[in-house]
N, CA, C and O atoms as a GROMACS GRO file, in nm:
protein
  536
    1UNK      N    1   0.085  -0.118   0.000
    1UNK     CA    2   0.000   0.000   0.000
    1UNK      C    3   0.090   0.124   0.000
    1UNK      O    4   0.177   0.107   0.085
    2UNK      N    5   0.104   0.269  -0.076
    2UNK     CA    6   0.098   0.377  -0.122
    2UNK      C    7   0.078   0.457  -0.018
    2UNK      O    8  -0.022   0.428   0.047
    3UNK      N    9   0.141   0.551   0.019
    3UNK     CA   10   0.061   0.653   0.093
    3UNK      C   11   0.072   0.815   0.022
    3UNK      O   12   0.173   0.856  -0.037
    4UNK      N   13  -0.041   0.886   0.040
    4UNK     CA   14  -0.027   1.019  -0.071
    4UNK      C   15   0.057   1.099  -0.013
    4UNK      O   16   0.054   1.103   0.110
    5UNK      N   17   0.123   1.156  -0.061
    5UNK     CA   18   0.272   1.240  -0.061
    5UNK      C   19   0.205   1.417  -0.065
    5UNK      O   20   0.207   1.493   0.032
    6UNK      N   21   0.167   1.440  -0.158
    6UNK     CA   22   0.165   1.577  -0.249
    6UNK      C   23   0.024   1.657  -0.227
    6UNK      O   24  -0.074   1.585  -0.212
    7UNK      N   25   0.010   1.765  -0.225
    7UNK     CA   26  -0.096   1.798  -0.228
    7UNK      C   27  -0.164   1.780  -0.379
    7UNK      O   28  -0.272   1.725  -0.357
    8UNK      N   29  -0.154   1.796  -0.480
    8UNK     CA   30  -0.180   1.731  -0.586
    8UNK      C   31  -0.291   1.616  -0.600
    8UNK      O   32  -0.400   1.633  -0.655
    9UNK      N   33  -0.231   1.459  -0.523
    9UNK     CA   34  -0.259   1.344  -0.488
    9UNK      C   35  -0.399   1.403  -0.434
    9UNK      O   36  -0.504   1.403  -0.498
   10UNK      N   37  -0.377   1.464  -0.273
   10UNK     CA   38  -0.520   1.447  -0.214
   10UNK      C   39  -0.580   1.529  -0.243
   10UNK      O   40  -0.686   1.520  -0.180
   11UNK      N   41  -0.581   1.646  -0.330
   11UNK     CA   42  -0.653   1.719  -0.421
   11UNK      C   43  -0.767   1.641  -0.544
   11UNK      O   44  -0.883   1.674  -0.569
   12UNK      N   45  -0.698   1.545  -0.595
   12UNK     CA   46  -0.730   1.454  -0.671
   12UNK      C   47  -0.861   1.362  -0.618
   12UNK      O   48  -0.977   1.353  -0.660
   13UNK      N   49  -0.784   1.294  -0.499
   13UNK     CA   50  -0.865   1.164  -0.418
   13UNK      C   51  -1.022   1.249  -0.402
   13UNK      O   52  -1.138   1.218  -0.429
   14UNK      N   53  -0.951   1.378  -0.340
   14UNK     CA   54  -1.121   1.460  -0.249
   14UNK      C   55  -1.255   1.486  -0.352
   14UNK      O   56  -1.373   1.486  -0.318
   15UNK      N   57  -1.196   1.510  -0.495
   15UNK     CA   58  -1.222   1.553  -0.602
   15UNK      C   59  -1.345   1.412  -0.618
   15UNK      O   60  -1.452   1.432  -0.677
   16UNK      N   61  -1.321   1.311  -0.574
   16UNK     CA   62  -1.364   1.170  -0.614
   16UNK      C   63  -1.498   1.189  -0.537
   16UNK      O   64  -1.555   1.297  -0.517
   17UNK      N   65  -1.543   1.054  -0.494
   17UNK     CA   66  -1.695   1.024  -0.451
   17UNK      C   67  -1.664   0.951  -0.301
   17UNK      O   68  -1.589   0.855  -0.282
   18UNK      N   69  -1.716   1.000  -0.235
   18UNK     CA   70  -1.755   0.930  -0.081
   18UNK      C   71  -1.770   0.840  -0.041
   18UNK      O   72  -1.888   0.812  -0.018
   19UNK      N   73  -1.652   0.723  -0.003
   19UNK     CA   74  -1.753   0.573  -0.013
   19UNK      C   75  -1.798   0.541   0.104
   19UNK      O   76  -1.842   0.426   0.110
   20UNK      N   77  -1.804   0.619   0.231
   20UNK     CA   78  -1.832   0.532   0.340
   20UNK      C   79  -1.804   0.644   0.418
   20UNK      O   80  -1.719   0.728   0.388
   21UNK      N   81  -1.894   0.647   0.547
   21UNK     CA   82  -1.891   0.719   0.620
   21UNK      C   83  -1.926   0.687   0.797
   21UNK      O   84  -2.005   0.598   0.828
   22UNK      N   85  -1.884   0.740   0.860
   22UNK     CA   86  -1.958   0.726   1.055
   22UNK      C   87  -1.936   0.824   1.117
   22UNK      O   88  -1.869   0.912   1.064
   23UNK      N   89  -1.968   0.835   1.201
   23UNK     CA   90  -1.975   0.954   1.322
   23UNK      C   91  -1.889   1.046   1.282
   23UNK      O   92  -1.935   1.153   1.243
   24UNK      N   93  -1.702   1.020   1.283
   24UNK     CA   94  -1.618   1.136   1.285
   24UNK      C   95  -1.545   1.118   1.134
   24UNK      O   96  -1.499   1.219   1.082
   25UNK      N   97  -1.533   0.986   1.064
   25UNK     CA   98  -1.453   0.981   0.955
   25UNK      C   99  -1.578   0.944   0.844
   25UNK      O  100  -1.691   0.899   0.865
   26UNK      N  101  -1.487   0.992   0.677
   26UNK     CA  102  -1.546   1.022   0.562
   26UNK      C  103  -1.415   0.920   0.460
   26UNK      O  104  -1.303   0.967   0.445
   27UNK      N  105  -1.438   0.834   0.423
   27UNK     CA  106  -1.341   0.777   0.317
   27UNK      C  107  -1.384   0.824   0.172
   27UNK      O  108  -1.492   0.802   0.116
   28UNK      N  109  -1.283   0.890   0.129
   28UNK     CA  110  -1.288   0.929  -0.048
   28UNK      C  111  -1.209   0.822  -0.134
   28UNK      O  112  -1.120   0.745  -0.097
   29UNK      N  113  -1.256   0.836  -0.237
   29UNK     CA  114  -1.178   0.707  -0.292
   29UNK      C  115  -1.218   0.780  -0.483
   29UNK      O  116  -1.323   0.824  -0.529
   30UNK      N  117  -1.086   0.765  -0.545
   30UNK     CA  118  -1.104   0.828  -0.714
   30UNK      C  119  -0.989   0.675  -0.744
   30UNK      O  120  -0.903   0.628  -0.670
   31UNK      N  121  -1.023   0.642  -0.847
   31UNK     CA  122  -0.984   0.517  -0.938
   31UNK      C  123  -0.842   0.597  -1.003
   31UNK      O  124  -0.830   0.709  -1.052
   32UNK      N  125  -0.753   0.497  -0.982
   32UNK     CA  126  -0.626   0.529  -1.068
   32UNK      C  127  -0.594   0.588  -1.182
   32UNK      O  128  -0.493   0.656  -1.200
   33UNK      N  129  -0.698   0.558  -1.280
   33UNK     CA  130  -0.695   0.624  -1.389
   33UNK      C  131  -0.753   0.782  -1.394
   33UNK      O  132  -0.807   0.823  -1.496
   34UNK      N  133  -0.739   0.857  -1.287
   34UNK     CA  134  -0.736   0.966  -1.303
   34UNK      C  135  -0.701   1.058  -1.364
   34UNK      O  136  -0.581   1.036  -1.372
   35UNK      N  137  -0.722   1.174  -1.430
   35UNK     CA  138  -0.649   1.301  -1.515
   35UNK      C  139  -0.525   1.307  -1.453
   35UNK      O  140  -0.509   1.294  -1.332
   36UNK      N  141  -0.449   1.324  -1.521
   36UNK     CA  142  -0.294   1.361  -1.465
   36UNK      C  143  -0.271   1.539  -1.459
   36UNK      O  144  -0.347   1.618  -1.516
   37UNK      N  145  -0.152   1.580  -1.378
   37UNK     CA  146  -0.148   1.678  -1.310
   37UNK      C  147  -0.037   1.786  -1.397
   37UNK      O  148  -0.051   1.760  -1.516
   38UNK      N  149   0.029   1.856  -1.385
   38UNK     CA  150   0.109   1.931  -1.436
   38UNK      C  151   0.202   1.934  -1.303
   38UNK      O  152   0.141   1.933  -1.196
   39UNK      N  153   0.370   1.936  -1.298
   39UNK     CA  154   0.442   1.985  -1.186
   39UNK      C  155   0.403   2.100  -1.137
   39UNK      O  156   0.365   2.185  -1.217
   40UNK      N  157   0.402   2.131  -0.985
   40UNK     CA  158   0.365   2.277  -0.955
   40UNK      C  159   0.465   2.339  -1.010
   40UNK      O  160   0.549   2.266  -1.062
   41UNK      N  161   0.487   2.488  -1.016
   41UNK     CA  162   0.631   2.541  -1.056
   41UNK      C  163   0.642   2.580  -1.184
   41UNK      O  164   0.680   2.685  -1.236
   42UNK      N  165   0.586   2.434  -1.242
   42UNK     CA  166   0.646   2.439  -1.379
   42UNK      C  167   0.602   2.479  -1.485
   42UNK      O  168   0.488   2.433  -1.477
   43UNK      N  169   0.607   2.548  -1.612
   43UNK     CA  170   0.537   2.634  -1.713
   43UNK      C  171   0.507   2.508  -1.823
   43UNK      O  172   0.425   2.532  -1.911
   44UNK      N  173   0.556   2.402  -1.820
   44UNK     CA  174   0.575   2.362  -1.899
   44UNK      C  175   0.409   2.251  -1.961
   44UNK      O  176   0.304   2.238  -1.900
   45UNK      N  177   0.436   2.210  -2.055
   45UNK     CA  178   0.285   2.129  -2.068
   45UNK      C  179   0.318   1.987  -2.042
   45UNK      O  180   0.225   1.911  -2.068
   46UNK      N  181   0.434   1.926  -1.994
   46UNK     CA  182   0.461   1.776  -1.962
   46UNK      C  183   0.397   1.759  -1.828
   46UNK      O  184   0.436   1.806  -1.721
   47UNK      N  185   0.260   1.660  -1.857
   47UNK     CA  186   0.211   1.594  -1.725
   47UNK      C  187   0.301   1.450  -1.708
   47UNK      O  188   0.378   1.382  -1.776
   48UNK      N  189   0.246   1.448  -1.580
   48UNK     CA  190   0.314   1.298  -1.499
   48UNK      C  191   0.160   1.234  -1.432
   48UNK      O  192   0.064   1.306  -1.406
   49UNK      N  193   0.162   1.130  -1.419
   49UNK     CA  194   0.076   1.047  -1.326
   49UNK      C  195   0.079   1.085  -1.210
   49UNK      O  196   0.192   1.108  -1.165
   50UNK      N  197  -0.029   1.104  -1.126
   50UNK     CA  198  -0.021   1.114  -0.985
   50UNK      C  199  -0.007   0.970  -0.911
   50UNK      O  200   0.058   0.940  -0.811
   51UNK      N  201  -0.094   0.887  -0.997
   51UNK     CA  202  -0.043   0.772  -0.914
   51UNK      C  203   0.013   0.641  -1.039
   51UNK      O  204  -0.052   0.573  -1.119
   52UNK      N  205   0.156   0.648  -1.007
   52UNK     CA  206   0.227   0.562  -1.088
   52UNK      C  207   0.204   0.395  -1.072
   52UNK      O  208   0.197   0.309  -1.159
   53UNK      N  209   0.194   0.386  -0.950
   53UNK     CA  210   0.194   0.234  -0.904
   53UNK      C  211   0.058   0.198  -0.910
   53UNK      O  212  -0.023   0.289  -0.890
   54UNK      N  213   0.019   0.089  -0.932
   54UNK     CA  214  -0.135   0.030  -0.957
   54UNK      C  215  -0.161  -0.078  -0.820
   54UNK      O  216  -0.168  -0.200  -0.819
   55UNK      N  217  -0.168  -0.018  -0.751
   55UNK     CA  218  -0.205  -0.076  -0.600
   55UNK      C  219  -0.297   0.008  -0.495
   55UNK      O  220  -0.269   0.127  -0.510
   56UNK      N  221  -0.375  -0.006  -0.416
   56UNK     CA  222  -0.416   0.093  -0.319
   56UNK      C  223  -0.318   0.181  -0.249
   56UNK      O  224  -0.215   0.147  -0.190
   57UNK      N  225  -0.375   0.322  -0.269
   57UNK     CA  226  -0.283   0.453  -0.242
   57UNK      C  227  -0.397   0.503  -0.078
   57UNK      O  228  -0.520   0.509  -0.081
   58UNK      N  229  -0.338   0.521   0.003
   58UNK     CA  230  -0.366   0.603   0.121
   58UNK      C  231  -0.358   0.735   0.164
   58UNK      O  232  -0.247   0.782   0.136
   59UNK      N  233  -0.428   0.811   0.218
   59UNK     CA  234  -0.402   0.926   0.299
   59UNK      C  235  -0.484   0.954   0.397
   59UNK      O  236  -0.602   0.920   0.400
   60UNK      N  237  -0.414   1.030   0.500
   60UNK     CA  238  -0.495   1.044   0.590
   60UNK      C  239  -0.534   1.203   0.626
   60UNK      O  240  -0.429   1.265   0.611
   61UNK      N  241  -0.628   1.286   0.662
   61UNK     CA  242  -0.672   1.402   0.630
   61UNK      C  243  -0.727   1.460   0.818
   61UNK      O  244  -0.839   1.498   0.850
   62UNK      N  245  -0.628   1.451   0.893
   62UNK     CA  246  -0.704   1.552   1.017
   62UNK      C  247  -0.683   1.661   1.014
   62UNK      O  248  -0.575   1.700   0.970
   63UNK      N  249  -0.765   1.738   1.053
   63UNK     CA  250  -0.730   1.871   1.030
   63UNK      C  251  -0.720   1.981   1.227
   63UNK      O  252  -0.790   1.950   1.324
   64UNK      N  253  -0.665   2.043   1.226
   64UNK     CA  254  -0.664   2.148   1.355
   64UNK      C  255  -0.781   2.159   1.419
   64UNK      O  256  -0.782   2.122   1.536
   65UNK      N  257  -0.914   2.214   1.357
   65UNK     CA  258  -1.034   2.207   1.374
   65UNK      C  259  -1.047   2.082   1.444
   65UNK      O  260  -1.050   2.107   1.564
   66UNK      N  261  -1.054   1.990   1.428
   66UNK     CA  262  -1.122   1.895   1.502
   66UNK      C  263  -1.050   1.777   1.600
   66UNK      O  264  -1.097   1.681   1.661
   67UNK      N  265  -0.876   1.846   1.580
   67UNK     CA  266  -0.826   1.740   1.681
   67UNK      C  267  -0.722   1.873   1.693
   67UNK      O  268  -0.658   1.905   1.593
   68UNK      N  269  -0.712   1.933   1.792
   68UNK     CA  270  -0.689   2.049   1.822
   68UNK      C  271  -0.497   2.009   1.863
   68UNK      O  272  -0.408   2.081   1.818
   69UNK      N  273  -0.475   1.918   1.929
   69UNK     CA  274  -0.325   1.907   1.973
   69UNK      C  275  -0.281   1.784   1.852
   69UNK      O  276  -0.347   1.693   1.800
   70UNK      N  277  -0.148   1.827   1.838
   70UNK     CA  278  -0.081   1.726   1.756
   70UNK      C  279  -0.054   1.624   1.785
   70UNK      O  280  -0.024   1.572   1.677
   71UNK      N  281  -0.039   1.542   1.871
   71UNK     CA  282  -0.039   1.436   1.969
   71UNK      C  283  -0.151   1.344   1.925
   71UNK      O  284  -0.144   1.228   1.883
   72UNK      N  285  -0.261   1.428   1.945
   72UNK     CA  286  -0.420   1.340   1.930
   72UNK      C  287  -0.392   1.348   1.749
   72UNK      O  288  -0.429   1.238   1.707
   73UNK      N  289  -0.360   1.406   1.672
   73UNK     CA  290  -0.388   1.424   1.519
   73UNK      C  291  -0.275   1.308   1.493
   73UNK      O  292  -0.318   1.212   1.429
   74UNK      N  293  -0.163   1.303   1.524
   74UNK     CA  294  -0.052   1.164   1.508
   74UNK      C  295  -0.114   1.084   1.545
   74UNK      O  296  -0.124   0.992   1.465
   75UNK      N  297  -0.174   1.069   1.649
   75UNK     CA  298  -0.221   0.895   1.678
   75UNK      C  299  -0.392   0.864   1.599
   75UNK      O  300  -0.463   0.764   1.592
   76UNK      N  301  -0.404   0.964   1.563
   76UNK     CA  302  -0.547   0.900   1.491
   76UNK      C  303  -0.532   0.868   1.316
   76UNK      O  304  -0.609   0.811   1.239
   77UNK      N  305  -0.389   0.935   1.294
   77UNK     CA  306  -0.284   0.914   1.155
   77UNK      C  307  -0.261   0.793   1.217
   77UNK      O  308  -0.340   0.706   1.179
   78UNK      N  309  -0.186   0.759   1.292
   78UNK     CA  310  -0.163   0.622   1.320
   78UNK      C  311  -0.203   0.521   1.324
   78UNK      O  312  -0.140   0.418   1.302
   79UNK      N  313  -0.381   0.539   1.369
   79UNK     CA  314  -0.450   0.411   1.361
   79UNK      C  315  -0.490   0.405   1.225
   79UNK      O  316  -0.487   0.298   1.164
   80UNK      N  317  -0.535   0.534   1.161
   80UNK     CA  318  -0.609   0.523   0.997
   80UNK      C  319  -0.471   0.429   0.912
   80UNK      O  320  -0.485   0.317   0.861
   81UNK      N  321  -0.390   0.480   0.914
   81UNK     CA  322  -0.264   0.394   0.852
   81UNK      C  323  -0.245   0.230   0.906
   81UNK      O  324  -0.212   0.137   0.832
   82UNK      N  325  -0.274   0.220   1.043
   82UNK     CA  326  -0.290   0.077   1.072
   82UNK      C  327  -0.379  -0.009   1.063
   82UNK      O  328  -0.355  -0.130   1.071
   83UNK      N  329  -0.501   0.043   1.043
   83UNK     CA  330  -0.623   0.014   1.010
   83UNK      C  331  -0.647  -0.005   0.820
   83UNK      O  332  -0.748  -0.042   0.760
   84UNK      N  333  -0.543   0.027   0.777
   84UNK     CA  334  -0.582   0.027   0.623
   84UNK      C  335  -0.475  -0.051   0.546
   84UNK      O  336  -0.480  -0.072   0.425
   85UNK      N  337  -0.358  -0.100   0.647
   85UNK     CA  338  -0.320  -0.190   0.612
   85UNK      C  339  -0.386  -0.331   0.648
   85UNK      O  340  -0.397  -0.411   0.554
   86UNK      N  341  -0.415  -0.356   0.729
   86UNK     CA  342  -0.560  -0.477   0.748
   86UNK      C  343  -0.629  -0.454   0.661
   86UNK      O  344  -0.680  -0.553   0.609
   87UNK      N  345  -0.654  -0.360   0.622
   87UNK     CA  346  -0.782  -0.388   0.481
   87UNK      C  347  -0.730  -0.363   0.331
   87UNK      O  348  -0.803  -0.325   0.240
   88UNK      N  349  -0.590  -0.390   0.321
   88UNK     CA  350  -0.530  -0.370   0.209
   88UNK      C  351  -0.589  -0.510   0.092
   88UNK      O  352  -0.624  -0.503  -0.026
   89UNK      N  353  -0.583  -0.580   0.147
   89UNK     CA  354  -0.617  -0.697   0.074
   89UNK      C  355  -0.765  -0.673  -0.003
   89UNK      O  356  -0.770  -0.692  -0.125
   90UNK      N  357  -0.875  -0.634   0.063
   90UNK     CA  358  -0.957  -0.612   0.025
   90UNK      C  359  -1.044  -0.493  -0.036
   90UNK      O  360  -1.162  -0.494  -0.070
   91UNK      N  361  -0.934  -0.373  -0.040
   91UNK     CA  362  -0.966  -0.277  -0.086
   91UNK      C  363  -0.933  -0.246  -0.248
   91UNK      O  364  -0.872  -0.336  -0.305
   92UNK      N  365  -0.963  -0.140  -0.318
   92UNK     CA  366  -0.979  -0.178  -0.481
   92UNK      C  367  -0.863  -0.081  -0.521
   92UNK      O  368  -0.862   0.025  -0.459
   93UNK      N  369  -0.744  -0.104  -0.636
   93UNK     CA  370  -0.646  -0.057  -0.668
   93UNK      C  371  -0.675   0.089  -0.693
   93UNK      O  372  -0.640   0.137  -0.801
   94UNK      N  373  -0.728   0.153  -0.616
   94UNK     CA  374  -0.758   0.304  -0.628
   94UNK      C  375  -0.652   0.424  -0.529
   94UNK      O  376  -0.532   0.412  -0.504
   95UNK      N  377  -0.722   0.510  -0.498
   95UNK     CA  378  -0.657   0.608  -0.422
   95UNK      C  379  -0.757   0.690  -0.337
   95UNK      O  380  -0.832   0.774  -0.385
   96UNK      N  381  -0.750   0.645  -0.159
   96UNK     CA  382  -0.824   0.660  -0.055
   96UNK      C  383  -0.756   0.787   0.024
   96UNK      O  384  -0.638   0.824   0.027
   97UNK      N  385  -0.886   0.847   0.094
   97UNK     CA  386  -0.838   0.956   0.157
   97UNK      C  387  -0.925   0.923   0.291
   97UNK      O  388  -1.047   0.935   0.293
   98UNK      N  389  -0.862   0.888   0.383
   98UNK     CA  390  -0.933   0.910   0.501
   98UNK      C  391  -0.978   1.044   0.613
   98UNK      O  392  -0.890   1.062   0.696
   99UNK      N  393  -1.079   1.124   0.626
   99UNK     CA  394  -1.088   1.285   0.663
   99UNK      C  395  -1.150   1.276   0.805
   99UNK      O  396  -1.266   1.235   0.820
  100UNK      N  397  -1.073   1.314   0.909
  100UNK     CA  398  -1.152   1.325   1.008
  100UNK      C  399  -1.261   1.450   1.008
  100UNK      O  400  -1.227   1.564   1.041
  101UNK      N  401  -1.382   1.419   0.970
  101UNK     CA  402  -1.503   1.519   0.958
  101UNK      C  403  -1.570   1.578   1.147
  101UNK      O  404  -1.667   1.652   1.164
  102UNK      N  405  -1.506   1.532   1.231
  102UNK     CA  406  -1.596   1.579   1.345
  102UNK      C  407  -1.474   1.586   1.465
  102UNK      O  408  -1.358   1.546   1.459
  103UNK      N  409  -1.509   1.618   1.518
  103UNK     CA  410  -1.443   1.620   1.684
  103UNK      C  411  -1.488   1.480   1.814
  103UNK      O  412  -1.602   1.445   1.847
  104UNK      N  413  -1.366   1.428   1.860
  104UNK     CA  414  -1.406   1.334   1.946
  104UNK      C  415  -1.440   1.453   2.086
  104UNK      O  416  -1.370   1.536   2.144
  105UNK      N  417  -1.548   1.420   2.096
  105UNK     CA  418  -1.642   1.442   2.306
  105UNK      C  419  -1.477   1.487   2.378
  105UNK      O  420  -1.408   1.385   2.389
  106UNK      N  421  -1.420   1.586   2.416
  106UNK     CA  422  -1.291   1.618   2.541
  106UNK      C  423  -1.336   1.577   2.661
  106UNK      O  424  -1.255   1.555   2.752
  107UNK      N  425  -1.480   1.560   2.680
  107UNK     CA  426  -1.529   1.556   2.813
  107UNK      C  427  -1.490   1.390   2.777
  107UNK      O  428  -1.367   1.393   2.789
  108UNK      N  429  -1.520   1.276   2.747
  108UNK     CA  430  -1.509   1.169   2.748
  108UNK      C  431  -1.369   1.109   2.752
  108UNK      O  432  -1.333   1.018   2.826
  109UNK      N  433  -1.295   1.175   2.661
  109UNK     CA  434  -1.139   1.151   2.611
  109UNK      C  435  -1.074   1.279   2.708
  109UNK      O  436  -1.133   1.378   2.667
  110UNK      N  437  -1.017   1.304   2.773
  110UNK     CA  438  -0.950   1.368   2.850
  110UNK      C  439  -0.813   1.429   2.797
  110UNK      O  440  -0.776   1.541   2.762
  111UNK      N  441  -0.741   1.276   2.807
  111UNK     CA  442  -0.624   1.324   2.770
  111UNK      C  443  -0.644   1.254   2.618
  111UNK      O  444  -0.727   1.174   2.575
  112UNK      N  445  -0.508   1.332   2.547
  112UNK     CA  446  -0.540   1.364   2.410
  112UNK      C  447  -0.468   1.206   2.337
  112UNK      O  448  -0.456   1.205   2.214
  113UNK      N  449  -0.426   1.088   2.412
  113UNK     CA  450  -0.372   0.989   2.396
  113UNK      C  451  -0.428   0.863   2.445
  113UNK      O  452  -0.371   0.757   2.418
  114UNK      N  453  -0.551   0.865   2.523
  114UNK     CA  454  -0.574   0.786   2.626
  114UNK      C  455  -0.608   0.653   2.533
  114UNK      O  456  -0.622   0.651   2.411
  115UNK      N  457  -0.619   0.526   2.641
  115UNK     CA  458  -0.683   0.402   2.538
  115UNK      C  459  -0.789   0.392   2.529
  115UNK      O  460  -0.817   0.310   2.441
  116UNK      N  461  -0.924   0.460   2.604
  116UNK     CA  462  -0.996   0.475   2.574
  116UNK      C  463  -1.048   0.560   2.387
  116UNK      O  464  -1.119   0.533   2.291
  117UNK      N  465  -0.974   0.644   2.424
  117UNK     CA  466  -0.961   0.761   2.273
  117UNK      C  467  -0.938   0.661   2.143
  117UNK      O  468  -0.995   0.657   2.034
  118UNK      N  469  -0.815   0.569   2.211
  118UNK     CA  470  -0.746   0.481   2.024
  118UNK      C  471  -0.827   0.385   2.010
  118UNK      O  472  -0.840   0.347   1.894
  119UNK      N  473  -0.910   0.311   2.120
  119UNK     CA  474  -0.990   0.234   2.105
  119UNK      C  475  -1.127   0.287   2.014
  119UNK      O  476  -1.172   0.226   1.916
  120UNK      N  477  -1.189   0.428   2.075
  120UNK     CA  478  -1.314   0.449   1.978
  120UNK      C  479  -1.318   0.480   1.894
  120UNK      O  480  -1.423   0.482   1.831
  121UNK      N  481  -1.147   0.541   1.821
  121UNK     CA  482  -1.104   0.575   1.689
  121UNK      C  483  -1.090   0.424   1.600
  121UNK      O  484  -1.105   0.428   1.478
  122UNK      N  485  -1.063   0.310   1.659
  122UNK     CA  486  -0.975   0.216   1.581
  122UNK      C  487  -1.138   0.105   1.545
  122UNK      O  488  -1.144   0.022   1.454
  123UNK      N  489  -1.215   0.126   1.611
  123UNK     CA  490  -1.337   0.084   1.635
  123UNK      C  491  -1.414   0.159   1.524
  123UNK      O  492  -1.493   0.099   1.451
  124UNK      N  493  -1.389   0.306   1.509
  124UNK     CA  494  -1.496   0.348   1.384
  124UNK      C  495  -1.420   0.341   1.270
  124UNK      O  496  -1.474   0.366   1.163
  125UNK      N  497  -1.255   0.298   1.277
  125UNK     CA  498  -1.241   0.270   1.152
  125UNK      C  499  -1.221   0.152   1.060
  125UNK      O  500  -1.192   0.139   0.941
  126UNK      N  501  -1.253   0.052   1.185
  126UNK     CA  502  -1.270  -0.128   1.140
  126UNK      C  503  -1.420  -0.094   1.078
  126UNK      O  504  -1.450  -0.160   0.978
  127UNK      N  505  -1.501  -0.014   1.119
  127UNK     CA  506  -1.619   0.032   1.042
  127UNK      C  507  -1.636   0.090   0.957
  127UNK      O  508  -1.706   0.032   0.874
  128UNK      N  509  -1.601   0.203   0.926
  128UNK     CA  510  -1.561   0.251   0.827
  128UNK      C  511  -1.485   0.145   0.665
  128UNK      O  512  -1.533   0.120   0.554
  129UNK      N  513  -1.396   0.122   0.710
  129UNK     CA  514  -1.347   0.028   0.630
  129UNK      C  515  -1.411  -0.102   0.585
  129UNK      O  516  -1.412  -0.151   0.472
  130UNK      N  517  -1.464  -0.150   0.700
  130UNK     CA  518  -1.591  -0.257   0.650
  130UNK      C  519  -1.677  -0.200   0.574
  130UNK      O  520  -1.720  -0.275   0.486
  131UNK      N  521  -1.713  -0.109   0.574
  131UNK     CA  522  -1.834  -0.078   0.496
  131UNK      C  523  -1.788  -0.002   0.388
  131UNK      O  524  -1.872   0.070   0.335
  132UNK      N  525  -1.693  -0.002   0.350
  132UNK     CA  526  -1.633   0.044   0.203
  132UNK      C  527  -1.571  -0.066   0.112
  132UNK      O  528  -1.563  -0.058  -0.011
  133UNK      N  529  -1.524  -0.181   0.201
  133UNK     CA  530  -1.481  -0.305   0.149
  133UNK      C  531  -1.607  -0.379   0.107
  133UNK      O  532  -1.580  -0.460   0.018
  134UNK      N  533  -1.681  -0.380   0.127
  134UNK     CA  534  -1.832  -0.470   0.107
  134UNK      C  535  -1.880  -0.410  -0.023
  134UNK      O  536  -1.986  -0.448  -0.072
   0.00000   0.00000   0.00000
């Protein structure tokens, strides 16, 4: 599995259709054969592929808004990335964007690491992912 690099890439993926959704996460997903891009920078008219390799491509999308310390935004990157290698097998040679769309409860989750927290994250995204693999 791929993971998206460029802003380009998840420009591309977001651009795509919604396959699955729950409480705080949104999976995007655009098929490989996508329009190709132009280098930023560059004047020139030579495009490149955004996605060269023909395998499932990843990214993961938290944003400030909704996981306010970096701590909590790394470890919920952490589970989406661990969570999508378990479902590599069954996911389709495309290019996925995982978006945290909501805020986890502070009153429930305290601290911004707890196991309570990776547990209800890793839990909506064995869901998430089930229901995009099906």
């Amino acid at each position: 599995m791929q993971r998206l690099k460029n802003r380009a890439q998840f420009e591309a993926v977001m651009a795509g259709t919604t396959v699955s959704r729950t409480r705080h996460f949104a999976l995007h997903r655009t098929e490989l054969d996508a329009p190709t891009a132009a280098p930023a920078g560059l004047g020139t008219e030579r495009t490149q592929a955004l996605f060269a390799i023909r395998e499932p491509w990843i990214g993961a999308l938290v944003p400030k808004r909704w996981a306010k310390r970096a701590v909590t935004r790394n470890a919920i990157k952490r589970q989406i990335y661990a969570v999508s290698r378990e479902f590599e097998t069954r996911l389709p040679a495309a290019a996925h964007v995982v978006r945290l769309r909501a805020g986890f409860d502070r009153a429930h989750f305290s601290s911004a690491t707890s196991d309570a927290l990776k547990h209800a994250v890793r839990g909506e995204l064995l869901d998430l992912f089930a229901r995009a693999a099906a």
